[in-house]
N, C-alpha and C positions, 0 to 999 in steps of 0.2 A: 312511548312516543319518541321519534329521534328528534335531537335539536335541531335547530333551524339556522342556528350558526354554528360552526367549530369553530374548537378554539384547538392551538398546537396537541395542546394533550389530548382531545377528542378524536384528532388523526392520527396522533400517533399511539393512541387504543388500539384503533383501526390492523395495525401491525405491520403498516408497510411496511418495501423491502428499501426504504430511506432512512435517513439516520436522522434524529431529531433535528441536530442542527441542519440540513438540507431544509426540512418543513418551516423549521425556524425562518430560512431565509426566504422560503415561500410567500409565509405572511408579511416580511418584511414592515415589523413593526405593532402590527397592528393586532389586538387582541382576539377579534373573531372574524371569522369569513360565512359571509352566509353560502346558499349552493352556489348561485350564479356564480357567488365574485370566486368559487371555487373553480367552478366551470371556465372560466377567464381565464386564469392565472398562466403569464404566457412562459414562465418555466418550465413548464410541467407538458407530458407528452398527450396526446388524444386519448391514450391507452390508457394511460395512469389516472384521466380524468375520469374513465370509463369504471377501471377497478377501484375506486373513490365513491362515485355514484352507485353505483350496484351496493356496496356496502352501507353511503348514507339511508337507500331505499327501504320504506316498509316490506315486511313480504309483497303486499298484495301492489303496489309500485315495482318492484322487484318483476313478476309474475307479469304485470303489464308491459313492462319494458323487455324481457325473452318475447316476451310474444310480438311487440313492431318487431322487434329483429329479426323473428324469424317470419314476419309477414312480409318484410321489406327483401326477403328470397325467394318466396312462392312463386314467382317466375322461371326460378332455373328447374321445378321439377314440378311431375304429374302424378306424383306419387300421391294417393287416399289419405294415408297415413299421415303426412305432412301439413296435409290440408287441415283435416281432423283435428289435429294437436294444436293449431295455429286459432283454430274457430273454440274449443274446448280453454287454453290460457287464455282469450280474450274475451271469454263470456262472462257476465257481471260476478255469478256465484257458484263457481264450478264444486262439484263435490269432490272430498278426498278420491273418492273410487273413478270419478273421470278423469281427475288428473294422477291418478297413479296409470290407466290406461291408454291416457294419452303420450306418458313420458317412456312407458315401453312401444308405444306405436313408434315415435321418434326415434329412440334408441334401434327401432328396427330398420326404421327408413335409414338412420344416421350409417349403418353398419352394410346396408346396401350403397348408400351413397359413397361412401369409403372404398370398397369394392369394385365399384364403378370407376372414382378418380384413381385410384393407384393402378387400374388397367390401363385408362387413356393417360399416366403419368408415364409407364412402360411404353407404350406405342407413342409418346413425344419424344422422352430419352431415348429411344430410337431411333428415328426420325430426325432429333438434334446432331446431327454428326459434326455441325460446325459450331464454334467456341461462339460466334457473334452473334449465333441465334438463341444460346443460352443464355448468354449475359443479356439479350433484349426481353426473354421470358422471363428472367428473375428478377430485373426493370418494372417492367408493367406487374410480375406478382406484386413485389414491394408499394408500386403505387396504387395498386388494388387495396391493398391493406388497410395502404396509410389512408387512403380516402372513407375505408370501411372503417374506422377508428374515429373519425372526425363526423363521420351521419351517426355512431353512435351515440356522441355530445349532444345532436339536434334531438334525438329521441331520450336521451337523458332529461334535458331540459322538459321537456314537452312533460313527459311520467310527472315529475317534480311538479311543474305549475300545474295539471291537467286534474292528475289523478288521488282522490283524495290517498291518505297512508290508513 
């Protein structure tokens, strides 16, 4: 069972890439932090909240939280495969052999959708001929990210209260 509060030595089990005293001044004083007040902490990046949470997770909170993530895409593609994988991690008691079949369906769709973006990355680097349309594409990626970073806290949070471990 993972605790339900850390304490500095609990995260930095964890193996971040921070130095104790960084996490030290995280807690700023205080002995434990439960999720939330982890989730909160406004030194700390979206990301770093993300790879914190993923780690606090049970597997099976783990496995619930890939799967909103990858439910919260299902709109950019029509791909079977995606679907499948999406409906297979978020069913109550998936079997080992569904989810070993579901993570190669992924891995298939993943490596067509790859395929896919570094073609339409070719035909935009293309197409970018001027410098101010690049720096406004690497703008909007950036806050694509950052925003994708911060819906993952909301769905962090959610797994954590929601979903037993």
């Amino acid at each position: 069972m993972k605790p339900k509060k850390w304490t500095v030595d609990d995260v930095c089990a964890l193996d971040p890439c921070y130095t104790r005293g960084w996490v030290e001044a995280q807690f700023a004083g205080r002995e434990s932090l439960n999720f939330r007040q982890c989730m909160e902490l406004e030194g700390v990046s979206a990301k770093d909240k993300t790879w914190f949470a993923v780690r606090a997770f049970s597997p099976t909170q783990r496995r619930y939280f890939a799967g909103l993530c990858a439910l919260s895409c299902l709109e950019y593609t029509n791909d079977p495969r995606v679907h499948e994988c999406v409906r297979v991690v978020l069913s109550d008691h998936p079997t080992d052999e569904e989810l070993a079949a579901a993570g190669a369906a992924a891995g298939a769709a993943w490596a067509a959708r790859a395929a896919w973006a570094a073609a339409w990355a070719a035909r935009a680097a293309w197409a970018a001929a001027g410098a101010a349309w690049a720096s406004w594409a690497a703008r909007a990626s950036w806050a694509a990210r950052a925003a994708s970073w911060e819906f993952n806290l909301i769905l962090a949070l959610i797994v954590w209260e929601e979903v037993e471990p």
